[in-house]
C-alpha positions in Angstrom: 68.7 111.4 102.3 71.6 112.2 100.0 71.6 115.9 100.9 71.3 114.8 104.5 74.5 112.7 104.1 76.1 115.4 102.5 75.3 118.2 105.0 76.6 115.7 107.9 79.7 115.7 105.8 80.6 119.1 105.6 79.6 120.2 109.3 81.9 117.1 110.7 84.7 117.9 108.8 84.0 121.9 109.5 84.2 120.5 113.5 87.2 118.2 113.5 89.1 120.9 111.1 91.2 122.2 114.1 92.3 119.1 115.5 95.7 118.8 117.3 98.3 115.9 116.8 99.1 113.8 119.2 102.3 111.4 118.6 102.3 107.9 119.5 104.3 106.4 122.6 107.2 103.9 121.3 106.4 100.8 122.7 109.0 99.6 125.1 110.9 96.5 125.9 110.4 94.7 129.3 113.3 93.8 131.1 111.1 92.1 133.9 107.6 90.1 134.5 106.1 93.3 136.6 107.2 95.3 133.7 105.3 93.6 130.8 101.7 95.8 132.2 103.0 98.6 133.4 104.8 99.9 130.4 101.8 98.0 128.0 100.3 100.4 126.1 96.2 101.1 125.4 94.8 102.8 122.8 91.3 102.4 120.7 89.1 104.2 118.0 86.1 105.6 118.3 83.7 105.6 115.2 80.4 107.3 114.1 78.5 106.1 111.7 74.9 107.1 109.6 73.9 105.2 106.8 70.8 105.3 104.9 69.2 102.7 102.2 66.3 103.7 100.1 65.5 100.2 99.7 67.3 97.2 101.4 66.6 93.5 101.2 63.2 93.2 102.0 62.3 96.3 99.8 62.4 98.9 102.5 64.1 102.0 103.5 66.6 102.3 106.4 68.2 104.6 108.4 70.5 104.3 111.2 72.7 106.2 113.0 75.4 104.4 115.2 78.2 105.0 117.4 81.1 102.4 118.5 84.9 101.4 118.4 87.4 99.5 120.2 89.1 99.3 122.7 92.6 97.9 123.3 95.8 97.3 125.6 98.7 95.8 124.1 101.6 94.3 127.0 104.6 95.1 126.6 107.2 92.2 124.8 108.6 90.1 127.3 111.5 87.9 125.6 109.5 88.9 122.1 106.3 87.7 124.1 103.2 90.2 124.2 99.3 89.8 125.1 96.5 92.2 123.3 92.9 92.6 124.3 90.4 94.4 122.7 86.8 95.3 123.1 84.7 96.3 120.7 81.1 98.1 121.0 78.0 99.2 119.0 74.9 101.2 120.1 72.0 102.4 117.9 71.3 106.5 118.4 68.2 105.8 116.1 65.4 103.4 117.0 63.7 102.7 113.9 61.9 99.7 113.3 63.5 99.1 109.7 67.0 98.7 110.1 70.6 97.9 108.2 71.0 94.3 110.1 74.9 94.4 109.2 75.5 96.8 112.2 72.8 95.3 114.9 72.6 91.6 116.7 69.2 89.5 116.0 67.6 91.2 118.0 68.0 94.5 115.9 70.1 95.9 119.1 73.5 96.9 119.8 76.1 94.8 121.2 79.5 95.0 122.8 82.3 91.6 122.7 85.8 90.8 123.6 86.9 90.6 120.0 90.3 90.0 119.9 92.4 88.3 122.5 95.7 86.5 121.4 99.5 86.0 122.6 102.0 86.9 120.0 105.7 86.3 119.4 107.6 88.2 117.4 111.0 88.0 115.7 112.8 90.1 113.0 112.0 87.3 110.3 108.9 85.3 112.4 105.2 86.2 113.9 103.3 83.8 115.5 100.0 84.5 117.0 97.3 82.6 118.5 93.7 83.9 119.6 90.9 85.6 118.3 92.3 88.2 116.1 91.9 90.3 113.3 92.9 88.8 109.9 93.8 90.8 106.5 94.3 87.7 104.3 93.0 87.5 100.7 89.8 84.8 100.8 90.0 85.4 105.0 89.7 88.7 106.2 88.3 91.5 108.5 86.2 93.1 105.8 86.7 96.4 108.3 83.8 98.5 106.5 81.4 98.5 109.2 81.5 99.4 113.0 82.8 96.3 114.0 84.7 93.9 112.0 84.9 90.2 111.1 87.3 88.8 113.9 88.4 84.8 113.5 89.4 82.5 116.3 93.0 81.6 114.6 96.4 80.6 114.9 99.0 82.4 112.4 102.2 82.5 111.4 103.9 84.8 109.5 108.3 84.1 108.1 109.9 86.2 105.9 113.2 84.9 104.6 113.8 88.3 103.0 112.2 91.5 102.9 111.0 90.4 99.5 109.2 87.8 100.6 106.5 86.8 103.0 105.2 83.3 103.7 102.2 82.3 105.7 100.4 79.4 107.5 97.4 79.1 109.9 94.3 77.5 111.1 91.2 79.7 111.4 87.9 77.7 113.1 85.6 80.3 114.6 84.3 83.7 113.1 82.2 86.6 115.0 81.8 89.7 113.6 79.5 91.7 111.0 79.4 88.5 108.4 79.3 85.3 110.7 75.3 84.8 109.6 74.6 85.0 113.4 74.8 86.5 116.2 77.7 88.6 115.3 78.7 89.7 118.8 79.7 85.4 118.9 82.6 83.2 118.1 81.1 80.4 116.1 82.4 77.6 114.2 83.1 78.0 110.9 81.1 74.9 110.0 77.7 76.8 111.4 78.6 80.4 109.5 78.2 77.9 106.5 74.9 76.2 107.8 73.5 79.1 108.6 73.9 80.4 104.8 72.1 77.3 103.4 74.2 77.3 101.1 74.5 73.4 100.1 71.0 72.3 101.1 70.8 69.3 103.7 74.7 68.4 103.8 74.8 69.6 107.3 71.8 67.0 108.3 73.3 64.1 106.2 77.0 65.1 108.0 77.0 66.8 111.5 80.5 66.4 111.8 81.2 69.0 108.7 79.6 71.8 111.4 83.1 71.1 112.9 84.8 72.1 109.4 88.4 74.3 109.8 90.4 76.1 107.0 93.8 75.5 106.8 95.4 78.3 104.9 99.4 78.5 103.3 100.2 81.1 101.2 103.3 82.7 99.5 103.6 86.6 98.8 106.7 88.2 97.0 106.9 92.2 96.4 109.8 93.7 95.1 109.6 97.5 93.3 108.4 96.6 89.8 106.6 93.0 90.7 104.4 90.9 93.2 103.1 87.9 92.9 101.2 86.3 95.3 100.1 82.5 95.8 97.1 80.9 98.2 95.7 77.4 99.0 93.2 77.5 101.3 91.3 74.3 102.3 87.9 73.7 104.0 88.2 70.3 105.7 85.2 67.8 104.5 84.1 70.5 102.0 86.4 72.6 100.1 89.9 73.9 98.0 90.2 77.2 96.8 93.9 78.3 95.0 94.1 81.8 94.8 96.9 84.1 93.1 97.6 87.2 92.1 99.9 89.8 90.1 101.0 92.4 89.2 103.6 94.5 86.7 104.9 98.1 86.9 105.4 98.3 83.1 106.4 102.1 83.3 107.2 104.2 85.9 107.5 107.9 86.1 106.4 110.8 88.5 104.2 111.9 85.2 102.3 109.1 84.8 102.7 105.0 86.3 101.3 101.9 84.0 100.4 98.6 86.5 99.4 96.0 84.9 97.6 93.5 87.2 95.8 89.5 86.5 94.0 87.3 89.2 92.8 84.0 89.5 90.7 81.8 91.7 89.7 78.0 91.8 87.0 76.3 94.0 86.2 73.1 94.0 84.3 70.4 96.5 86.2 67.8 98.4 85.3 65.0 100.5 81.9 64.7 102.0 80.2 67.6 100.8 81.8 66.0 97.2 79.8 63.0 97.7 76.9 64.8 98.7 76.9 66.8 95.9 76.5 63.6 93.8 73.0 63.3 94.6 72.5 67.0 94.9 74.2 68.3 91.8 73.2 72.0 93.5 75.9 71.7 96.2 78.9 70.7 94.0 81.5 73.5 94.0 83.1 73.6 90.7 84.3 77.5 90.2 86.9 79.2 88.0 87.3 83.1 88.4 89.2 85.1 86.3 90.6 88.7 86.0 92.7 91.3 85.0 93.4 95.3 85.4 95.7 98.6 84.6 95.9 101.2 86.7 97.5 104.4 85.2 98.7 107.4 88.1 100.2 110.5 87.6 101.9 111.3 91.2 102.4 114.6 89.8 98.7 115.5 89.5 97.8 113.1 91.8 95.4 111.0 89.6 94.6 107.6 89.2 92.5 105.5 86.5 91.2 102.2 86.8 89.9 99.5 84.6 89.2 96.4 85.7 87.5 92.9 84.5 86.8 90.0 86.0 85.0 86.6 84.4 83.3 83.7 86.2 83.1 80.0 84.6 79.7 78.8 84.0 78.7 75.1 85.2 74.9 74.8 85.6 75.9 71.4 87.1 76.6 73.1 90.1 76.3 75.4 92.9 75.4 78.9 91.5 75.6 78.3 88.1 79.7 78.3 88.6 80.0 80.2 90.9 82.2 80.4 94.7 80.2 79.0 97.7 78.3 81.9 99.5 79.8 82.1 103.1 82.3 85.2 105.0 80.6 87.5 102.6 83.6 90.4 101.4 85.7 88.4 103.8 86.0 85.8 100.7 86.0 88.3 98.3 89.2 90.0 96.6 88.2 90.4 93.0 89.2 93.2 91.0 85.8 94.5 89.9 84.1 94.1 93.7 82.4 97.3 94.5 80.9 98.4 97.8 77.7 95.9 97.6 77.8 94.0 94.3 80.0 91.6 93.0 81.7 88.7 90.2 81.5 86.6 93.5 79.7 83.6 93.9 77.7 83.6 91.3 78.4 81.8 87.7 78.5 83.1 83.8 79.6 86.7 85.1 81.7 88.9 83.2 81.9 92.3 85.4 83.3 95.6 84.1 84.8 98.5 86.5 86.1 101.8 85.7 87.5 104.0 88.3 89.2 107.7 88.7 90.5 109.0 91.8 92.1 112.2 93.0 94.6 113.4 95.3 93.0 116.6 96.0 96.3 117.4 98.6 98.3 118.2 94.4 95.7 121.0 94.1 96.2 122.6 98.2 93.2 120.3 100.1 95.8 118.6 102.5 94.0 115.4 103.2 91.5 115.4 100.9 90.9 112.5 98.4 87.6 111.6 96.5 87.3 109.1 93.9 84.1 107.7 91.9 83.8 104.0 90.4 81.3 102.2 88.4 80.2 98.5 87.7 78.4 96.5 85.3 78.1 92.9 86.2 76.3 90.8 83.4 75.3 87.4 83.9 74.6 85.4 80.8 72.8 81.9 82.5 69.6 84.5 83.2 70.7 87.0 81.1 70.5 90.0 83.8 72.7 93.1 84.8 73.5 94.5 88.0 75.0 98.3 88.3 76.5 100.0 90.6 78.0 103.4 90.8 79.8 104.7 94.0 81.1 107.7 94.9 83.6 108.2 97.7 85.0 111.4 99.7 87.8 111.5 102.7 89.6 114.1 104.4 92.0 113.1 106.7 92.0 115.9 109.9 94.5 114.9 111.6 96.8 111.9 112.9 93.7 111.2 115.1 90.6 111.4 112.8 89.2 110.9 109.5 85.7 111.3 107.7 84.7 109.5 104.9 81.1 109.5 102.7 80.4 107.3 100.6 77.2 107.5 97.9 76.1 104.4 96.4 73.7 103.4 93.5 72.7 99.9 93.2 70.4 99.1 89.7 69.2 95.9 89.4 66.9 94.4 87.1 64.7 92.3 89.2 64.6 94.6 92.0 64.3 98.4 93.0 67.3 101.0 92.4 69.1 101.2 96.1 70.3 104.5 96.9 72.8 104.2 100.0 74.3 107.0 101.7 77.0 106.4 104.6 78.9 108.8 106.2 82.2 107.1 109.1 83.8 109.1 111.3 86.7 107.6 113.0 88.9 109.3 115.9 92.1 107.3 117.0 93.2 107.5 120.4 
């Protein structure tokens, strides 16, 4: 399958190689109602996509090949006020009967949905925006690494007070998309991605009201030249808090060689009715501390960058996962420093996780466009005394303005299981 993958690689990127560019329209400004279609503006991305698994959940081997995208028109800003629509799509090309169920609906077919559809308002300093939507927030986001992403019924507002700073509020209820637990092609309540996890047992039964659960999210980010920091509080009505923050030092800074040094740290904790549940089912008590820290040396002369990462989970066999985060949005909850493709410090307890990383700017060495980069990951957990590893490799060459390949080879070890070789080769073409 690897060789496969790789063969698809090279003839794609031998096919797309004499691409054209196409600049973007500027988007104008309507002066008039009749105005704010005609001058709107559509665009979209097709995507192609063949993955292979030599053995998935269940112990089997899959192979699909799928091709998708999106879809959108944008209005044009009436008195800073604009519409978006888009529709996004999936069909198999493959029929097999073992399949990757991250890219298919139950019924192990394709689908098509409205995904996003919001108004927004937009200022020099303000953006407000109220819909379903795409999302790139740190415990909240698309997770944009399969055909369709994770899209969020939400409303957002973004405020920056200086061009140093950004602040940010919002209420998110619904979620479709790739990591909802469902039907992925549906908008459903936050409350029933979680049920649908089983994630705290029979809190749902014992409180149907929690299925209507929201997250209420504020959050601070400042980013100067040599300094960020960012801060997030993020709560789960009737169920949880989570504090989030992050960041980061340029301690040196040359075109030779960059030193960034970089911490984290996340807090999760049960509130309200799911923490008096969890008084009589110690198993659904959140009660997590996560941990971590990084450098990151780059030479922007060679075009080379090193990585070494940690992160370290508290351990609290008095609660859910050993001490570790609640299990719900999948990578859409997950911004840890050591998180690889598949495996990660998240939501479980007593981890310490270990990543190193290289990756090169092939463009420094005459391959315009070309970057490739390998990482690997040890995560031990001490309550069962077990190791996970994973090793990934990753290749991209960017065409054009339009289109981009990128393959990515994957090794997943794990003790109690069978060594997953994954294979996965996107093409996207912007239009």
């Amino acid at each position: 399958m690897k060789k496969l993958a790789i063969l698809l690689f090279v003839a794609v990127t031998s096919l797309f190689a004499t691409g054209e560019d196409i600049l973007e329209k500027p988007t104008s400004e309507a002066k008039k109602f009749s105005e704010i279609l005609k001058l709107g503006e559509m665009k979209g991305q097709a995507r192609v996509l063949y993955q292979t698994n030599s053995h998935n959940e269940a112990g089997n081997g899959t192979e699909d090949l799928l091709v998708g995208g999106k879809i959108s028109f944008e209005t044009t800003p009436l008195y800073a006020i604009n519409l978006k629509t888009s529709f996004y799509m999936v069909y198999p090309i493959l029929n097999r009967s073992s399949k990757d169920h991250d890219y298919y609906n139950p019924n192990g077919d394709g689908y098509s949905m409205l995904g996003e559809m919001f108004v927004k308002y937009a200022s020099n300093d303000m953006e407000i925006k109220l819909g379903q939507m795409e999302l790139d927030l740190p415990l909240i986001n698309s997770d944009d690494i399969r055909m369709i992403p994770n899209l969020f019924t939400a409303a957002l507002v973004n405020y920056l007070p200086s061009k140093e700073l950004k602040l940010t509020t919002g209420i998110v209820s619904r979620m479709a998309g790739w990591e909802n637990s469902s039907d992925h092609s549906k908008f459903v309540k936050l409350g029933e991605v979680i049920n649908n996890t089983e994630t705290f047992g029979n809190f749902f039964a014992d409180n149907p009201s929690a299925i209507n659960s929201r997250l209420f999210i504020i959050g601070a980010a400042y980013e100067s030249e040599n300094f960020t920091l960012d801060g997030w509080f993020y709560r789960q009505t009737k169920m949880l808090d989570t504090y989030y923050t992050k960041g980061s030092i340029k301690a040196y800074k040359s075109d030779a060689m960059s030193i960034n040094l970089m911490a984290q740290y996340m807090s999760e904790k049960s509130i309200g009715k799911l923490d008096n549940y969890s008084k009589i089912d110690y198993a659904a008590k959140v009660d997590c501390d996560i941990y971590g820290a990084a450098i990151e040396l780059e030479s922007e002369t060679i075009g080379l960058k090193w990585f070494l990462a940690y992160n370290k989970s508290g351990k609290n066999k008095e609660s859910l996962n050993d001490g570790g985060t609640a299990d719900f949005f999948g990578g859409a909850k997950d911004s840890l420093f050591t998180s690889m493709d598949v495996e990660t410090a998240n939501c479980a307890g007593d981890v310490s996780a270990y990543k190193i990383g290289v990756e090169f700017d092939l463009e420094k060495v005459g391959f315009k466009g070309t970057n490739i980069a390998i990482a690997h990951a040890n995560f031990y957990r001490g309550v069962d005394d077990t190791t996970k590893k994973e090793t990934d490799f990753r290749a991209s060459y960017i065409l054009n303005k339009q289109a981009n390949i990128e393959m990515m080879l994957s090794k997943i070890e794990d003790e109690q299981s069978n060594t997953n070789n994954r294979a996965r080769i996107f093409i996207k073409y912007n239009f």
